[in-house]
Every structure is written in structure tokens, then in C-alpha cells.
PLY file of the C-alpha trace (Angstrom):
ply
format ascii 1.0
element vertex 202
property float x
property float y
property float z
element edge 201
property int vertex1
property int vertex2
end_header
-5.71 16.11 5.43
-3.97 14.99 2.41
-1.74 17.15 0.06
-0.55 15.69 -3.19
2.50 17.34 -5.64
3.99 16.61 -8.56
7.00 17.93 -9.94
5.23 18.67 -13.50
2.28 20.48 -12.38
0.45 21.87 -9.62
-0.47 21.01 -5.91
-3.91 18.75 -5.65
-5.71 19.13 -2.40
-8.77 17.41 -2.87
-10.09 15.07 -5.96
-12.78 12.60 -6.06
-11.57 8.81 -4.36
-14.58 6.78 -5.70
-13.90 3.83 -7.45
-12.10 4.93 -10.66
-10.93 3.02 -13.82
-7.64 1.24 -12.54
-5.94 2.84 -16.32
-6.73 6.03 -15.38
-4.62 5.99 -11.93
-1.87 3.55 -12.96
-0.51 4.99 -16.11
0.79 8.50 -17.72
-1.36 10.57 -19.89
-1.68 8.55 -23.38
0.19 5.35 -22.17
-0.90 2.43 -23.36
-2.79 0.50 -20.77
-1.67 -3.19 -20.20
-3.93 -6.41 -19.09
-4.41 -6.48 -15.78
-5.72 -9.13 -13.54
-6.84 -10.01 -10.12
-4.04 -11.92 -8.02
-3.45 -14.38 -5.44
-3.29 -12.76 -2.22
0.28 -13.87 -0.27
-0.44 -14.95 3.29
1.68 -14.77 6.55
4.31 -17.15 6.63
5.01 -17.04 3.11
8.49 -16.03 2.44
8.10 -13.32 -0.15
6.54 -11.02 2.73
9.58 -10.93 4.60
11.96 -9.50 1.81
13.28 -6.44 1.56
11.91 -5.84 -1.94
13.89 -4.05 -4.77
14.11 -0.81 -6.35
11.99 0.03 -9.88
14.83 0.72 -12.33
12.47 0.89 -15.53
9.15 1.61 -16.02
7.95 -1.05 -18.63
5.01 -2.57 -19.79
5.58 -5.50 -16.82
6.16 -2.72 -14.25
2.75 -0.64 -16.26
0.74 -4.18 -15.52
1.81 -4.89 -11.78
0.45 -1.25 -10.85
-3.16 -2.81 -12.84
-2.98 -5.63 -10.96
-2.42 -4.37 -7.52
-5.52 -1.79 -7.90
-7.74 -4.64 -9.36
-6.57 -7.15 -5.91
-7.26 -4.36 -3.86
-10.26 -3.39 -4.83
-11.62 -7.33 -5.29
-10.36 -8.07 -2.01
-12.14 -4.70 -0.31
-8.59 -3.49 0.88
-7.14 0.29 1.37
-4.10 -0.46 0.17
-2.06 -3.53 -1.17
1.95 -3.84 -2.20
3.55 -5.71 -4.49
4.94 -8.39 -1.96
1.74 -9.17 -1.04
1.20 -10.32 -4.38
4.47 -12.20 -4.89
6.45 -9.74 -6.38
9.13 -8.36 -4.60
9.51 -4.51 -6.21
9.08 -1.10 -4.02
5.78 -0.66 -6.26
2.22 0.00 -3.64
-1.33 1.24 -4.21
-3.62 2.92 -2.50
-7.30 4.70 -2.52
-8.31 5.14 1.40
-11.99 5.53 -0.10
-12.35 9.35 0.97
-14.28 11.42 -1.75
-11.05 14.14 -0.65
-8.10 11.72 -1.19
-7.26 10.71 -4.72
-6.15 7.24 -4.58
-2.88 6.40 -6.05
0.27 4.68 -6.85
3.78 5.10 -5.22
7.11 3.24 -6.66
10.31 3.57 -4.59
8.66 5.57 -1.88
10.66 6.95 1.02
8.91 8.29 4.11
10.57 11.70 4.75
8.89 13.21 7.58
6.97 11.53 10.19
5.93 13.27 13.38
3.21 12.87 15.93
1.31 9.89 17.02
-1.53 7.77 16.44
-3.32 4.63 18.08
-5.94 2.60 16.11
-6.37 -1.12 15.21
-5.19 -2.03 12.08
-5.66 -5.76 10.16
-4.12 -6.67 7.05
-5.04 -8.63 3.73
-2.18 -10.97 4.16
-2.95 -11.66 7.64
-6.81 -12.08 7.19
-8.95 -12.33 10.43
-6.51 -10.70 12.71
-5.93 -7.10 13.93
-4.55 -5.63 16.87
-4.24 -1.79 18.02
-0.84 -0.49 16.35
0.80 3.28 17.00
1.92 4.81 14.03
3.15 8.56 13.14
0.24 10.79 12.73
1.46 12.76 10.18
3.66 11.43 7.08
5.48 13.19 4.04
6.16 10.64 1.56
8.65 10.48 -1.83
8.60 8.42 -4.77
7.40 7.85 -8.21
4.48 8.02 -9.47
2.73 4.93 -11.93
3.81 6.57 -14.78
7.44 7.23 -13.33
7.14 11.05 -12.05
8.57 12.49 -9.01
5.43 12.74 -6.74
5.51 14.08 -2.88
2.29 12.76 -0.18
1.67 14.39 2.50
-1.04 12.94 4.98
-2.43 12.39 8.14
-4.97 9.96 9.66
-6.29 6.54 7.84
-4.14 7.68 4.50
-0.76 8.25 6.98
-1.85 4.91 8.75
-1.83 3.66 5.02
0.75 4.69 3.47
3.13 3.38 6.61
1.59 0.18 6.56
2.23 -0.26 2.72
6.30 0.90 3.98
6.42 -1.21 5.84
5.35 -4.46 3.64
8.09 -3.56 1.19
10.42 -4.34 4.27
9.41 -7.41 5.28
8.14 -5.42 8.04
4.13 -6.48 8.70
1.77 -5.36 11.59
2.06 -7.60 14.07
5.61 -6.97 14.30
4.85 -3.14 15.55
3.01 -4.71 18.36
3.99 -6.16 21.85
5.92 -9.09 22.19
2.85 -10.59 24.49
-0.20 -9.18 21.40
2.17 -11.05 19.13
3.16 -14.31 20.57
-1.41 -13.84 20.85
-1.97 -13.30 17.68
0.16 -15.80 15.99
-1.17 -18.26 18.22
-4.70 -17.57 17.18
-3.51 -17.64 13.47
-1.99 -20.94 13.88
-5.19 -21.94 15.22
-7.52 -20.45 12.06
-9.01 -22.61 9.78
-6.95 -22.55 6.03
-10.19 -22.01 4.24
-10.08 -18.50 5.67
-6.71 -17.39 4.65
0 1
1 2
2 3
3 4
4 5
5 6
6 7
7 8
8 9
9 10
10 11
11 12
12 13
13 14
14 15
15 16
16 17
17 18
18 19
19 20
20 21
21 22
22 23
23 24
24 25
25 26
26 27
27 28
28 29
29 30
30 31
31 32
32 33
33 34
34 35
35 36
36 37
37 38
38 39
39 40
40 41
41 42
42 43
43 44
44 45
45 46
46 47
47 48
48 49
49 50
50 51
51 52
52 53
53 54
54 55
55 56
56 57
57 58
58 59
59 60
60 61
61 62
62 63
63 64
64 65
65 66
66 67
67 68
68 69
69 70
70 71
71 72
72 73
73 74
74 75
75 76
76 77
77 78
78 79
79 80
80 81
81 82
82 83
83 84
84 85
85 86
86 87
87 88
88 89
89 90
90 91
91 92
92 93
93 94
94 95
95 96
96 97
97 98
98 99
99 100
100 101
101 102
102 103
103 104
104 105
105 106
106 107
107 108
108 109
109 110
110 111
111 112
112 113
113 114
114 115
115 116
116 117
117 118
118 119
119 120
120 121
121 122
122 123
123 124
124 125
125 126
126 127
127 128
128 129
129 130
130 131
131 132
132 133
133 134
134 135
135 136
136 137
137 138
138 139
139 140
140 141
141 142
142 143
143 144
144 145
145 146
146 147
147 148
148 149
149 150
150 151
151 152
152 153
153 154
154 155
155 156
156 157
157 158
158 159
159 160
160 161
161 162
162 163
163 164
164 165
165 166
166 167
167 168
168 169
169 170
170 171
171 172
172 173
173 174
174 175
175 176
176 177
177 178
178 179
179 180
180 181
181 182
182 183
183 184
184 185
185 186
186 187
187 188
188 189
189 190
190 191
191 192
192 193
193 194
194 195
195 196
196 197
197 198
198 199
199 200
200 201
């Protein structure tokens, strides 16, 4: 379940999450839509994924275009959600669109996680860590704060893949990525086997 609210209007429970026009979820009713391109994924071991990122301050035309470019990476590179580190840039900016015809997809700028209770076990991978996943527990249910593409207050409330989501993105604007929410042992396993990976895959 997913619930969705925005300071200027009402509550929205359940909208369409197909594929839609990357304008149309990054930017504010008649803003003007900026060029937007696909990006260079950032892979582990780059440096850029292990900084705390910084807070939006303005929302400009560069801020308008990172939002573009994160939903067209995302959907080129067949993800369910991608943040701004991963990218390069280090700004509390992530997207999102869990591909569930119930959840809206979306954008989330300074986001703080405000509730989290419950649990939750699945395996989880990651576009910056390409090849790997490992089972990870996360909270089942998440309320998360923050801004919206277009710079209004929005409030998230999920559960399930979305919650999974959303925590994951958190996380990345941290420095925080998967495999360190898994054991020592899984870790020390899974770095080894990434050392091991051929470079044409990442």
C-alpha cells in the first residue's frame, strides 16, 4: 500500500505507474521542461557513492534537469529507483516508479524517513553494484518527507517493494549502499566476487 500527500491538494491513493513522460513527473504544473539526458551510471568504489550528499537550497533549471536525467537513467538502465550520487552528483535529489499500475512514480528532494516500523527480508541488487545482490532486512513500513520535483512539501507513505525503495534510495544519499546492511561474512563475499567480475559488466 502506498499513500501519497501534498500539502496543496488532496491525498492520492492510487494513479497509473506505467511508463510516463519524464516532464510530466519531474516538474510543476506549467514549468518549463529542461533537456534531459541519459547518464553514466557510478559504480562501487567510486568515491562520489560514499558522500553524504547535500541539501537542495534552490530549485533551478540545473536542479529541474537532474530530476530529467535521473528518470531517463532509470528507466534506460531498467532500474526502480536511482539517486543523484549514483549519477555523480552529490544533492539529496532521488527518483522512483516501482512499476505498479497503483503507485505513481515520483521524485523526492531532501527526503527524511519519519516513521519506519516493522520488518522485511528480500534480496535486493543495485545499479551501481551490477551483478550482485544479497538478502537485506529493511523496515516494512516507511513514512517519508521531502520535496517534491517542483519544490512542494510532499509526505510517502509505503510498504513492500516501494518501502524497500524508497530506503534503499536513503540510504545512497548517505554513502550508505546495500552491501553494507548485510553481514560482515555476505560482505567480505560479495566484494570478493565483485573484485573478481569482469569490467565490461560494470
Amino acid at each position: 500500500m502506498t499513500r501519497v500527500s501534498r500539502s496543496s491538494g488532496p491525498r492520492s491513493d492510487a494513479r497509473p505507474a506505467t511508463r510516463r513522460p519524464t516532464a510530466e513527473i519531474g516538474c510543476g504544473p506549467g514549468e518549463e521542461t529542461a533537456d534531459v539526458s541519459v547518464r553514466d551510471v557510478r559504480y562501487l568504489g567510486d568515491p562520489v557513492l560514499r558522500e553524504k550528499c547535500q541539501e537542495v537550497e534552490a530549485f533551478d533549471t540545473d536542479v529541474r534537469a537532474l530530476v530529467g536525467d535521473l528518470l531517463e537513467t532509470m528507466y534506460a538502465e531498467d532500474g526502480i529507483g536511482l539517486a543523484a550520487p549514483q549519477i555523480g552528483v552529490p544533492l539529496r535529489v532521488f527518483v522512483y516508479d516501482v512499476r505498479d499500475d497503483e503507485i505513481e512514480p515520483g521524485v523526492l528532494v531532501n527526503p527524511r524517513i519519519v516513521e519506519a516500523t516493522g520488518k522485511q527480508k528480500e534480496v535486493e541488487g543495485c545499479l551501481s553494484i551490477p551483478g550482485l545482490d544479497e538478502v537485506v532486512e529493511r523496515s516494512g513500513h516507511v513514512v517519508v518527507e521531502g520535496l517534491d520535483g517542483a519544490g512542494e512539501p510532499v509526505r510517502v507513505e509505503a510498504e513492500g517493494l516501494l518501502s524497500r525503495c524508497l530506503q534503499h534510495e536513503c540510504d545512497h544519499l548517505d554513502g550508505v549502499l546495500f552491501i553494507d546492511r548485510v553481514s560482515p561474512l555476505k560482505r567480505r563475499m560479495l566484494l570478493k566476487k565483485w573484485s573478481k567480475m569482469d569490467e565490461s559488466v560494470r
